[in-house]
DOPA-887143 format. One record per residue: x, y, z negated of N, C-alpha, C, CB in turn. Coordinates in steps of 0.2 Angstrom, whole numbers, padded with zeros to 4 digits, always signed. Atoms other than C-alpha are relative to their C-alpha. Glycine has a CB too. Example, Ala and Ser with C-alpha at 12.3 -4.5 7.8 and 13.67 -1.06 7.14 Angstrom:
+0004-0006+0000+0062-0022-0039+0004+0006+0000-0005+0000-0006/-0004-0006+0001+0068-0005-0036-0004+0005-0003+0002+0002+0007/
END
This chain:
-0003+0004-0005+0170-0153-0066-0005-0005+0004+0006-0005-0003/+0003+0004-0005+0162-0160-0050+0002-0009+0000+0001+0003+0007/-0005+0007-0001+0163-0180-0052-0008-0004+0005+0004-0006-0010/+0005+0004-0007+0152-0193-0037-0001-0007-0003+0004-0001+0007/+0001+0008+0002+0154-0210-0046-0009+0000-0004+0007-0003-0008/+0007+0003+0005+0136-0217-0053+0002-0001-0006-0005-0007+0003/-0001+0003+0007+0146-0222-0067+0002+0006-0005+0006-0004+0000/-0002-0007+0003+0144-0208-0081+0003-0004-0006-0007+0006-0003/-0004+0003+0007+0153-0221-0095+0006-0004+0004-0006-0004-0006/-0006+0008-0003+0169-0230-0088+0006+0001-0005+0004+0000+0011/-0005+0001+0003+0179-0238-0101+0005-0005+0001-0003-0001-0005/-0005+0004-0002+0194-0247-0095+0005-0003-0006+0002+0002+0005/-0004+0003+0003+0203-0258-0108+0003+0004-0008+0003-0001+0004/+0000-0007+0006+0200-0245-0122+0002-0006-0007-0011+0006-0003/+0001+0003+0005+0207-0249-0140+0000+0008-0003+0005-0007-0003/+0001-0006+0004+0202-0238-0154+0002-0002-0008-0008+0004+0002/+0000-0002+0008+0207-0235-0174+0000+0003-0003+0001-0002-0002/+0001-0005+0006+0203-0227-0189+0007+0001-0001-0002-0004-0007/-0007-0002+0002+0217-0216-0197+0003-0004-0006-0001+0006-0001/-0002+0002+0009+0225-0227-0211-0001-0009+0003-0009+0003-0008/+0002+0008-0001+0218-0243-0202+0005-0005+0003-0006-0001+0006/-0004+0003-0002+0229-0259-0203-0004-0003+0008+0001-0005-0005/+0002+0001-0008+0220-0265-0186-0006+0004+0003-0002-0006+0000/+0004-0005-0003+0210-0258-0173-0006-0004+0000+0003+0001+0007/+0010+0003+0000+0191-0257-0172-0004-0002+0007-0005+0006-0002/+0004+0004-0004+0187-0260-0155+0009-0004+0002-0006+0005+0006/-0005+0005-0004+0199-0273-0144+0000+0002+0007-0002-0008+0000/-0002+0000-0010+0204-0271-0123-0008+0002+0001+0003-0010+0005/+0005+0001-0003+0186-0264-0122-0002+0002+0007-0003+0002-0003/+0001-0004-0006+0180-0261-0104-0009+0001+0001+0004-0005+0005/+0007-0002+0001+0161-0253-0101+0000+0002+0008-0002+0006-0006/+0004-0005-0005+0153-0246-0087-0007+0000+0003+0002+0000+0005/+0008-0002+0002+0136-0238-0088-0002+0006+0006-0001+0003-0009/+0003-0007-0009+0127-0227-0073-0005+0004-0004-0006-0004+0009/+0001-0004+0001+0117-0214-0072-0008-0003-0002+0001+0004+0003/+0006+0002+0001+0100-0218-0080-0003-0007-0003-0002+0001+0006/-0002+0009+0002+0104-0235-0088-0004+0003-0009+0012-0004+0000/+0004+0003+0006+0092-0241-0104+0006-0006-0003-0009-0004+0002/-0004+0007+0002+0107-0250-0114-0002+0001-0008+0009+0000+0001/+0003+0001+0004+0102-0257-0131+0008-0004-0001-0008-0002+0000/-0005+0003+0002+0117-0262-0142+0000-0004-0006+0004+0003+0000/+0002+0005+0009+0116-0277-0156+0006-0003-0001-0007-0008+0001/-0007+0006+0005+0128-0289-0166+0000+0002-0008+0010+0001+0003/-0002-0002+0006+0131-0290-0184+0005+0007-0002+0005-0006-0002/-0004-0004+0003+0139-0276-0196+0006+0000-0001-0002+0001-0004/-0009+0000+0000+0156-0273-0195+0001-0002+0006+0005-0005-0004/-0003+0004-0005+0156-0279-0176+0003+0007+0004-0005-0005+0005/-0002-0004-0002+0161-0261-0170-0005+0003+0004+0005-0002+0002/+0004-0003-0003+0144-0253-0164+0000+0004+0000-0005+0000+0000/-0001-0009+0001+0146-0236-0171+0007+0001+0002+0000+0004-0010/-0007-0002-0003+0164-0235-0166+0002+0000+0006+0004-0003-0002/+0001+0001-0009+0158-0240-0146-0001+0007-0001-0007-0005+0005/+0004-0005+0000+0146-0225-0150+0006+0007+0000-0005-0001-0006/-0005-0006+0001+0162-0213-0157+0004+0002+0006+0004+0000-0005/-0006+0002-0003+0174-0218-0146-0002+0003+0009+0002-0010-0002/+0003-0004-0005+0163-0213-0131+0001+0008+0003-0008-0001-0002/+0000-0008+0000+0160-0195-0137+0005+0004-0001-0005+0003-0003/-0007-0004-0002+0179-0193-0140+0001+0003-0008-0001+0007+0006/+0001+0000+0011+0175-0194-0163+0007-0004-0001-0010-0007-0004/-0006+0006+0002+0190-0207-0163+0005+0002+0007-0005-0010+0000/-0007-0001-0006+0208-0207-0154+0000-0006+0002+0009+0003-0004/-0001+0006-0004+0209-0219-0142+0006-0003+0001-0001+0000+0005/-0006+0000+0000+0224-0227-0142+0005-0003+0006+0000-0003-0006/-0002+0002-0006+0227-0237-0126-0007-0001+0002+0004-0006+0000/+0008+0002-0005+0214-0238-0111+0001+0006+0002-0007-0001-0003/+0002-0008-0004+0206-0224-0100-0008-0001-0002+0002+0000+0010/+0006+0000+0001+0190-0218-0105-0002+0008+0006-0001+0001-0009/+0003-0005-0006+0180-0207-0091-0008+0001-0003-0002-0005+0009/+0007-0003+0003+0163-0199-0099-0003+0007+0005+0001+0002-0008/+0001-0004-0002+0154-0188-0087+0006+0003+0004-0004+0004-0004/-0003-0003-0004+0167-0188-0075+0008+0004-0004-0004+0003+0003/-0006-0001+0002+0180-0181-0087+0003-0007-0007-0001+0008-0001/-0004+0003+0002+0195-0188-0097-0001-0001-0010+0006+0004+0003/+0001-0001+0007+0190-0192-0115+0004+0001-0005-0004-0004-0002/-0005+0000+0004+0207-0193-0122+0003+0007+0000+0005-0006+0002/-0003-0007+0000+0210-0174-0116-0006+0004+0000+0004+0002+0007/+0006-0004+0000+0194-0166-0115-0007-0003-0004-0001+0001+0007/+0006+0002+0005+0183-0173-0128-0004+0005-0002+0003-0002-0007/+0004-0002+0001+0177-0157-0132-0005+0003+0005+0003+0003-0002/+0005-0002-0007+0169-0154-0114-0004-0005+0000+0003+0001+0008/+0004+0008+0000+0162-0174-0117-0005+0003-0004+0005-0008-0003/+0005+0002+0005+0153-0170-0132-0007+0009+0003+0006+0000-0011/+0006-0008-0005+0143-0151-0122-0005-0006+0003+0007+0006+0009/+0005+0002-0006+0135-0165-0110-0003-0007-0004+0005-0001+0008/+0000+0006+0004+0134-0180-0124-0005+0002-0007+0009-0001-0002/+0002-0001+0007+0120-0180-0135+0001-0007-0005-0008+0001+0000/-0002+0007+0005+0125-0190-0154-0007+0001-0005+0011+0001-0005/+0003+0001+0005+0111-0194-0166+0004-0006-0003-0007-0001+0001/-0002+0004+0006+0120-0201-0182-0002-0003-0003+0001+0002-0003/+0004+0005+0005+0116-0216-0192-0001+0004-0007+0005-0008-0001/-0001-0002+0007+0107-0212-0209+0001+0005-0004+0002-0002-0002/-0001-0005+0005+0109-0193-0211-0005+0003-0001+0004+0006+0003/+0006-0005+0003+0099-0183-0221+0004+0006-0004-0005-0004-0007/-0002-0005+0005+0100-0168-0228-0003+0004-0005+0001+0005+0004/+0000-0002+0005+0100-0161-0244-0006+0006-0001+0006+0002-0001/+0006-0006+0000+0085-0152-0251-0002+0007+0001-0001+0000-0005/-0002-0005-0001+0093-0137-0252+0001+0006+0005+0001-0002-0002/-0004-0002-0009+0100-0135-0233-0005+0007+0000-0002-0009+0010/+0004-0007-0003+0095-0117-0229-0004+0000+0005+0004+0005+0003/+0003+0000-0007+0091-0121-0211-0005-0003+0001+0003-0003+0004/+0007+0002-0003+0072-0122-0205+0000-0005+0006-0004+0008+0002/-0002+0007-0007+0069-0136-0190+0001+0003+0003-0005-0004+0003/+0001-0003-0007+0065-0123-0177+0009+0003+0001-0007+0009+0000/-0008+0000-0001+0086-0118-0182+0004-0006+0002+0004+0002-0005/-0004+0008+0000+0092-0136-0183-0001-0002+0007-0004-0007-0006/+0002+0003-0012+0083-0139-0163+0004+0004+0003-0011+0002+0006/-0004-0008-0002+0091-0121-0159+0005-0003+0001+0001+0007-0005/-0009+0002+0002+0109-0130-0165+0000-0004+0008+0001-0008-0010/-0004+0004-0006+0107-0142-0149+0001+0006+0007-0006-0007+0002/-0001-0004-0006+0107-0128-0138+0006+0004+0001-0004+0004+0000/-0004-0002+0002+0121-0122-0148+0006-0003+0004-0002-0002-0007/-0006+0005-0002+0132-0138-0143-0001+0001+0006-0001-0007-0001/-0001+0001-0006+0128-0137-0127+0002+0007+0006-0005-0002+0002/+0001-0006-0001+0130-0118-0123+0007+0000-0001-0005+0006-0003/-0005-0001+0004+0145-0116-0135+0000+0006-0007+0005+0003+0005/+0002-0003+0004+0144-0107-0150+0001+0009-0001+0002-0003-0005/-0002-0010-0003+0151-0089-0143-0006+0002+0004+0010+0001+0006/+0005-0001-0002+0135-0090-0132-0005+0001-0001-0001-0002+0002/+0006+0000+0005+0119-0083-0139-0006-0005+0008-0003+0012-0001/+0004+0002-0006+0105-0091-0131-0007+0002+0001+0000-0005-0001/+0006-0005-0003+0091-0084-0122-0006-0004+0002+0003+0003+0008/+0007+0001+0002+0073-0085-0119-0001-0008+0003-0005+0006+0005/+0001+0007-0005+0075-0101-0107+0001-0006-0006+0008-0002+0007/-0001+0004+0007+0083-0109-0124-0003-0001-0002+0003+0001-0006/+0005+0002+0003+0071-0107-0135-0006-0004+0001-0001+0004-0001/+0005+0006+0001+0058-0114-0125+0002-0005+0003-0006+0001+0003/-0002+0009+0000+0069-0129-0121+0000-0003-0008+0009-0002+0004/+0000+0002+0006+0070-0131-0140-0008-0001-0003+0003+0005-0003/+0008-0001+0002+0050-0126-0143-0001-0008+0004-0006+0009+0003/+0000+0005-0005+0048-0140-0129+0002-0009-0003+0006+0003+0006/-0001+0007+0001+0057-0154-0137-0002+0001-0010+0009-0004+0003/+0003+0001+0004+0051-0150-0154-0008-0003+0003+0001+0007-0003/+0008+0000-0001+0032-0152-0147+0002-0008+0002-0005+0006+0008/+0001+0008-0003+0038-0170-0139+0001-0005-0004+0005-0001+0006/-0001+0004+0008+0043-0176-0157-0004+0001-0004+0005+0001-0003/+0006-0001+0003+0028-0170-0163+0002+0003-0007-0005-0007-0001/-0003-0005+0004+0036-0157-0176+0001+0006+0000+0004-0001-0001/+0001-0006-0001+0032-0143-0169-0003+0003-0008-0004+0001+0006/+0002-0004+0007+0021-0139-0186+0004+0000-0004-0005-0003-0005/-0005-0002+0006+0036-0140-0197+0005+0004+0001+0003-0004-0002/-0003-0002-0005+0043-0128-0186+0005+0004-0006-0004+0004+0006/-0003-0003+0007+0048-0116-0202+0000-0002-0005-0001+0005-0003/-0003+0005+0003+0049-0127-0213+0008-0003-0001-0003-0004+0002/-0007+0002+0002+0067-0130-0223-0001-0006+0003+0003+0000-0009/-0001+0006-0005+0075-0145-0213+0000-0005-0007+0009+0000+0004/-0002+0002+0004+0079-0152-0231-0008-0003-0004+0004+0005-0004/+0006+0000+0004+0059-0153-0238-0003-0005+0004-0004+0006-0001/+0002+0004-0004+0054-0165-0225+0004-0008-0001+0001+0004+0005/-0001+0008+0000+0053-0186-0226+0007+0000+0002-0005-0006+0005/-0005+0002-0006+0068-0196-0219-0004+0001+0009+0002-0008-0002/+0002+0001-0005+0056-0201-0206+0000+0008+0005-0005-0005-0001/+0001-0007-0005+0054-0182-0200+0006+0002+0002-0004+0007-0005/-0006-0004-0001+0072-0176-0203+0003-0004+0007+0006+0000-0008/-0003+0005-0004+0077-0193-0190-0005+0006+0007-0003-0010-0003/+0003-0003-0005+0064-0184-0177+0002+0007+0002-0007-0002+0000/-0003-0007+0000+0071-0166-0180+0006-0002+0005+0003+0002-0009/-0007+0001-0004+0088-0174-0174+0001-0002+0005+0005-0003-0001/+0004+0002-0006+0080-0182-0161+0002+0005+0006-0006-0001-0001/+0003-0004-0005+0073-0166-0152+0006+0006+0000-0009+0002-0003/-0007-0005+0001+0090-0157-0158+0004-0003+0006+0004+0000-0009/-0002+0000-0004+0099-0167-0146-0005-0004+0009+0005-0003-0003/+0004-0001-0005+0084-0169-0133+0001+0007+0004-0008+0000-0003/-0001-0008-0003+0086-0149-0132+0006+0002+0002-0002+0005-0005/-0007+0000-0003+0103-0151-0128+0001-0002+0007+0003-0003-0003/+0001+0003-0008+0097-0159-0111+0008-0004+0003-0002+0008+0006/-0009+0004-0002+0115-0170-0112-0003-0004+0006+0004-0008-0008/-0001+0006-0007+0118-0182-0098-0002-0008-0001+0010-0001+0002/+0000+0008+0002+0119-0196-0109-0002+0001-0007+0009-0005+0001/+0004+0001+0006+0111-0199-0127+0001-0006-0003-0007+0000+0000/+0000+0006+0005+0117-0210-0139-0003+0001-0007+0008-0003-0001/+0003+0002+0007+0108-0215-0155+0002-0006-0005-0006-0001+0001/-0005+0006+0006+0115-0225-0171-0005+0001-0002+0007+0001-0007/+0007+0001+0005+0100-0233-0177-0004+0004-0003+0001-0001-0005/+0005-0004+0003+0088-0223-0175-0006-0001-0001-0001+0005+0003/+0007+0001+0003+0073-0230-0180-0001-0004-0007-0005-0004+0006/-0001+0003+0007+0080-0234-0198-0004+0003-0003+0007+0000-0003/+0004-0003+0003+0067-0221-0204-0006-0002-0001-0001+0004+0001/+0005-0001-0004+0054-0223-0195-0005-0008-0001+0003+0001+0009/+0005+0005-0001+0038-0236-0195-0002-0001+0006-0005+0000-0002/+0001+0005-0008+0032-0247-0180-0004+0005+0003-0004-0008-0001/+0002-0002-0002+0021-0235-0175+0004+0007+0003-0006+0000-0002/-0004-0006-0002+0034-0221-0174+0007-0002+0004+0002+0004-0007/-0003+0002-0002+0045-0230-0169+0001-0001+0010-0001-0004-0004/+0003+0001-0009+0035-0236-0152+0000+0008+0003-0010-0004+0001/-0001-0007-0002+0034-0217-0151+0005+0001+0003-0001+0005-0002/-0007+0000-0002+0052-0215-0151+0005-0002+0005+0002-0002-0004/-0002+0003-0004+0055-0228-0139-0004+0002+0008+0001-0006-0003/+0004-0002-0005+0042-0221-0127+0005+0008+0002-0009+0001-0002/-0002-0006-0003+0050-0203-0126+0010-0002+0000-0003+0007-0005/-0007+0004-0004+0069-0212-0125-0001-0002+0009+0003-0009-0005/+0001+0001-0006+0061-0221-0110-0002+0005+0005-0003-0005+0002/+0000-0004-0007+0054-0205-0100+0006+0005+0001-0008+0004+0003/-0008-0002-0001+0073-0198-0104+0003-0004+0007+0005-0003-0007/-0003+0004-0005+0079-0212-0094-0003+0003+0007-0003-0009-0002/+0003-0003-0005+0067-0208-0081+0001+0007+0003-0005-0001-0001/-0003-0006-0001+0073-0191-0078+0007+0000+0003-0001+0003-0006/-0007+0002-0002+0090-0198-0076+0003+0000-0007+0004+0005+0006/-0008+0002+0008+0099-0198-0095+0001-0008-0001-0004+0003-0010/-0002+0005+0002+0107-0211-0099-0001-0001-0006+0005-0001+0002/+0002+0001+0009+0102-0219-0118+0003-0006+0000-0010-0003-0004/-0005+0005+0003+0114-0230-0126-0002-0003-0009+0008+0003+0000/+0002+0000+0005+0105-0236-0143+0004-0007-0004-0007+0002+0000/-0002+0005+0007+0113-0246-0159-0006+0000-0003+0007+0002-0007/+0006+0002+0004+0099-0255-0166+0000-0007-0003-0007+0000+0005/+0004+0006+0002+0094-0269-0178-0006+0000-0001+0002-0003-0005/+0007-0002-0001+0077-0264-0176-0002-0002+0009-0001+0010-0002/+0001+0000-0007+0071-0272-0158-0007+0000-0001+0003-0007+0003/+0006-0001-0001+0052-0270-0162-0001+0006+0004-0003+0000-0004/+0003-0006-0005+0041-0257-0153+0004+0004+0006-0001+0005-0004/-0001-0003-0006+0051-0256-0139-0002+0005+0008+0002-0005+0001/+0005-0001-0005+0045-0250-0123+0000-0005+0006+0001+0008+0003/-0004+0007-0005+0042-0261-0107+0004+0004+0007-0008-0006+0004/-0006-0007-0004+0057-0251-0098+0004-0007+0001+0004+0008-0005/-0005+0002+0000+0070-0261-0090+0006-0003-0005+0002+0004+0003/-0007-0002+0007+0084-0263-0104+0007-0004+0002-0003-0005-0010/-0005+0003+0002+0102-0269-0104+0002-0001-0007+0003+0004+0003/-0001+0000+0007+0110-0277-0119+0008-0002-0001-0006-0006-0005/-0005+0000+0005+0125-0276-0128+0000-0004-0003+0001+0005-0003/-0004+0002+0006+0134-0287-0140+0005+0000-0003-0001-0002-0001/-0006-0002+0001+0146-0283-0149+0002-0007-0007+0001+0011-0002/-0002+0005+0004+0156-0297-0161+0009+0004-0001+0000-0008+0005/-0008-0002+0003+0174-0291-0171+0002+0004+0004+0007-0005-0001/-0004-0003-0004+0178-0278-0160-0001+0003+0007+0006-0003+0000/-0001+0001-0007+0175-0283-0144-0009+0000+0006+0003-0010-0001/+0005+0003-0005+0160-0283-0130-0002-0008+0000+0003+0003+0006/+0000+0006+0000+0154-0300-0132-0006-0004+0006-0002-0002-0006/+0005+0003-0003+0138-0302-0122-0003+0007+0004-0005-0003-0005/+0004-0006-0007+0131-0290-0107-0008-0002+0003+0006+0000+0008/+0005+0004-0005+0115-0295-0098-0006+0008+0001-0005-0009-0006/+0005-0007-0001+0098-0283-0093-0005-0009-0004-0001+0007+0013/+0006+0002+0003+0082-0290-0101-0006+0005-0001+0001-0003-0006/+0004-0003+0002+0066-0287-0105-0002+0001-0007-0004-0002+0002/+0001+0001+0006+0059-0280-0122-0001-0005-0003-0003+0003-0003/+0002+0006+0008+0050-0295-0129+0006-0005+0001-0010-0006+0001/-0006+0006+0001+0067-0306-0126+0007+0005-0003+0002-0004+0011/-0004-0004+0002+0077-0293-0133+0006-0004-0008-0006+0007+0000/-0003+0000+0006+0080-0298-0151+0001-0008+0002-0005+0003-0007/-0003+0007+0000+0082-0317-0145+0007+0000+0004-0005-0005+0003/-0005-0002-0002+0096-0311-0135+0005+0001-0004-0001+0004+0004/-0004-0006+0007+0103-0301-0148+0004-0006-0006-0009+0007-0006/-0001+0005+0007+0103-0315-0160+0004-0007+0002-0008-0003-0003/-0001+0008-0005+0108-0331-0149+0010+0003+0002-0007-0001+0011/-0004-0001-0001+0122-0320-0143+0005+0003-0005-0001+0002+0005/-0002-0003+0008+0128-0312-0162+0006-0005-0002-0006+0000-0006/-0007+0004+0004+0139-0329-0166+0004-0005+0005-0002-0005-0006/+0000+0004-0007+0140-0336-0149+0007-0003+0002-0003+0005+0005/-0007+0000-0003+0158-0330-0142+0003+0004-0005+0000+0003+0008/-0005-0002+0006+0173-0326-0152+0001+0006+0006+0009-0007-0003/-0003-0004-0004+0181-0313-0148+0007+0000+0001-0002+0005-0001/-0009+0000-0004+0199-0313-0137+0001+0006+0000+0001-0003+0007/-0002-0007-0001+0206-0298-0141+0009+0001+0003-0001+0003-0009/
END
């Protein structure tokens, strides 16, 4: 679907909840995020960050609102949202055992974005070889996904939805593995994403080793959007923090 707005995220008065859930997790949220935007998302645990994140790529039923993602409808076509939508997940790992070598686990994002009835062809692979080399895991290329640190398997999933060349790229906490020097890596190849035009939406209580890149910040409180602003890295985590107990939220 051909869409013209600069805006690849417009959430208008979204609420969203769990199945089973006496109340909703987010509140009347409204968003809108363009093409090429560095947004960084903070606030305490339990404020609803992962559930912005789900609720985006169409993981969660919305229940009232309109959600627009890449120009289409996320309450009908979630499955076309999530083809153009790279998700790195908070805190997976996989099991020692897992069959799958890295060079398959990077392949998988081509997977998502092709469709899985679509083999994929020589152009794949070296978009996969490609963002394996830009995570610096190319040597573990055969290498079981499973035998490898956290900190490696976190940059596997990375370059899995790098090779997926989404629109947009969100991350849950992705530098919960990772040390400060990997970290600043991390955030250097998020920012020449941005520069390309993807849009990065990252959940972080990690504000070190930023990059010095523009940023927008997020905060989220019970539910709700509390705090918006653009900043620079080093004012980042005083932002984050000042604005965490600041404003209630009116839901």
């Amino acid at each position: 679907m051909a869409y013209t707005s600069s805006e690849l995220i417009a959430l208008q008065g979204i609420v969203t909840a769990y199945e089973g859930a006496e109340y909703p997790s987010l509140h009347n949220v409204s968003l809108q995020i363009s093409s090429g935007e560095f947004v960084m998302v903070g606030g305490p645990n339990g404020a609803g960050k992962t559930t912005l994140l789900e609720s985006i790529n169409g993981l969660l039923p919305i229940t009232h609102g309109s959600a627009q993602v890449c120009g289409l409808d996320v309450r009908k076509q979630g499955a076309e949202v999530r083809k153009r939508v790279g998700y790195v997940i908070q805190n997976f790992s996989f099991d020692p055992l897992t069959p799958f070598t890295v060079r398959e686990v990077v392949m998988m994002g081509r997977y998502g974005k092709l469709g899985y009835f679509t083999r994929p062809g020589r152009q794949d692979v070296e978009i996969a070889e490609r963002a394996m080399k830009t995570l610096g895991i190319d040597e573990f290329a055969e290498k079981p996904i499973g035998t490898l640190s956290g900190g490696q398997q976190q940059k596997v999933l990375i370059a899995q939805n790098i090779a997926k060349e989404p629109e947009i790229l969100l991350l849950d906490e992705p530098y919960s593995n990772l040390d400060l020097s990997s970290r600043e890596y991390i955030s250097t190849i998020l920012a020449d994403q941005v520069k390309k035009g993807v849009t990065v939406v990252v959940v972080s209580h990690a504000f070190d080793g930023l990059p010095d890149h523009p940023l927008r910040v997020l905060v989220m409180n019970d539910g709700c959007i509390t705090h918006d602003q653009s900043c620079r890295a080093d004012e980042l985590e005083h932002v984050v923090r000042a604005a965490s107990h600041a404003h209630p939220c009116h839901a």
